[in-house]
C-alpha positions, 0 to 999 in steps of 0.5 A: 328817352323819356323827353324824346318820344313826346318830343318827336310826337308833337314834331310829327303831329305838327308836320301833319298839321301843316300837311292838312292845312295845306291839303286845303289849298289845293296846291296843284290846283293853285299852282296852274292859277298862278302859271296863267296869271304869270303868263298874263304879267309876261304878255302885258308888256313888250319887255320884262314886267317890273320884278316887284309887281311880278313877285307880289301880284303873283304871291297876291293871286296864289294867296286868293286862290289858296283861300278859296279853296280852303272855303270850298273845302268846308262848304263841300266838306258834307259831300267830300265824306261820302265821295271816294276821291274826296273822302281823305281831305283834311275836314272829312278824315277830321285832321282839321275841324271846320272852325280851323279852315275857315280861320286859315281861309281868311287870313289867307284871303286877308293877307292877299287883299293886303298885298294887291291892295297895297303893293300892286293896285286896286283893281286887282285886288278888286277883281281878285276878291270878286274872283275869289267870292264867285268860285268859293261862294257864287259856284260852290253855294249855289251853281254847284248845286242848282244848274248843270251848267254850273261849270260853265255859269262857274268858269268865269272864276276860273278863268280870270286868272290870266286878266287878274296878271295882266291888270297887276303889271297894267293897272288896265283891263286889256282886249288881249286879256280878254282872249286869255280868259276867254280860252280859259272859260271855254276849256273848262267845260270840257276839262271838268265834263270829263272828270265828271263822267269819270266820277258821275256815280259819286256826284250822283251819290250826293245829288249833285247835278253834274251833266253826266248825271242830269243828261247821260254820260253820251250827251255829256260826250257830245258836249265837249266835242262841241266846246273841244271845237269851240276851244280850237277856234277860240285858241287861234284868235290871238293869231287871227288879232295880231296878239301872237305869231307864227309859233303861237299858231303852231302850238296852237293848233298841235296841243288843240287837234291833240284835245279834239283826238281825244274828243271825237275817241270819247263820243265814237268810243266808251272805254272807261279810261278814256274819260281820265285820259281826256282830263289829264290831258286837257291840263296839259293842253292848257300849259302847252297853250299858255307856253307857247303864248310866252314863248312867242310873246319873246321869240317872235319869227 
């Protein structure tokens, strides 16, 4: 009995080491990334990519973005304390020091260079790093704090995703790739516009210039109605260019007038819950987009 309590103490404090490590990753977030960036290596080629570029590439990307998120941790870990959804991550209860995170980030970001440098090809190592410098670094240091248009200057980071698949199958930056980032980039204000309103009195609390907080909540509504618009013409340009078909236009058009339903009850109506609901479904919608791109990419009508 004397041996097993500190034994199961150090198993338990170990387990709990591991947790923090990867609450820095941001796994839901990392996990979407990679969903665009594989539908990306999907729709890169008429068949199946090459099983070795699809596994690494795919390893490569979710290791960029973990590191990136591990990055963000330390540099938000200031105003994690003080905001209440943010408050329980790893830095701010004191399970990890700043020190170990920004270790785990490197090696996480060395690691991924490694890969897409020497397994998948140079410009997608290239064009992953400078992705993962602009959200940990260009958004987080300096966006974030400066503009209240920081998410959508930001959004390029977040939108490569898709280009960063495409690039590991094809060595090129295509057109069609361009229309992926494109949908990305501009879904993401409207996406975080609407987290923000949900959350305006915590960014308020540690001075950040989220447009709800810069401009009010009801310009801020009227903004994503006008990007929700944007978006739902934006989505239906790989039909308008040939890159996907029929099934894709439906889907398009079903998970795009769900989002612009959601839109229009959120300037016409001030329900608290509907901010929340706006964002949780905008994350749907964006699966649902980039599913039925793969699934028309193969199953043409």
């Amino acid at each position: 009995m004397r041996t097993e309590l500190p034994l199961q103490t150090m198993e338990a404090a170990s387990g709990g080491k591991i947790a923090d490590y990867l609450g820095l990753c941001k796994l839901k977030v990392v996990s979407l990334i990679v969903f665009t960036a594989v539908v990306g290596m999907f729709l890169a080629v008429p068949g199946m990519p090459p099983l070795d570029k699809l596994l690494l590439g795919s390893v490569g990307i979710a290791l960029a973005a973990a590191s990136a998120a591990a990055i963000n941790h330390v540099l938000d870990a200031r105003i994690d304390a003080v905001m209440k959804r943010t408050r329980r991550r790893p830095l701010p209860t004191g399970h990890l020091s700043e020190s170990e995170a920004m270790i785990f980030a490197f090696a996480l970001g060395l690691v991924s260079m490694v890969i897409l440098a020497s397994f998948v090809n140079m410009l997608t190592a290239v064009l992953t790093f400078l992705s993962l410098i602009g959200y940990a670094i260009v958004y987080t240091v300096w966006l974030k704090r400066a503009t209240p248009q920081n998410i959508v200057i930001g959004g390029a980071a977040g939108a490569a995703p898709p280009v960063l698949g495409w690039t590991a199958i094809t060595g090129d930056v295509h057109a069609h790739a361009l229309l992926l980032f494109l949908i990305i980039f501009t879904w993401t204000p409207p996406h975080f516009w609407a987290l923000a309103i949900a959350r305006k009195d915590e960014y308020a609390k540690v001075s950040i210039p989220m447009m709800p907080v810069t401009h009010g909540v009801e310009f801020t509504r009227l903004q994503i109605l006008y990007y929700t618009v944007l978006l739902f013409i934006v989505s239906l340009l790989p039909y308008l260019t040939g890159m996907s078909g029929l099934l894709y236009l439906a889907g398009a058009v079903i998970f795009g007038g769900i989002f612009l339903y959601y839109a229009i009850a959120m300037k016409m109506d001030d329900r608290p819950e509907l901010p929340m609901k706006t964002f949780a479904y905008s994350i749907t919608y964006l699966m649902g987009v980039f599913a039925a791109l793969l699934i028309d990419h193969y199953l043409p009508l």
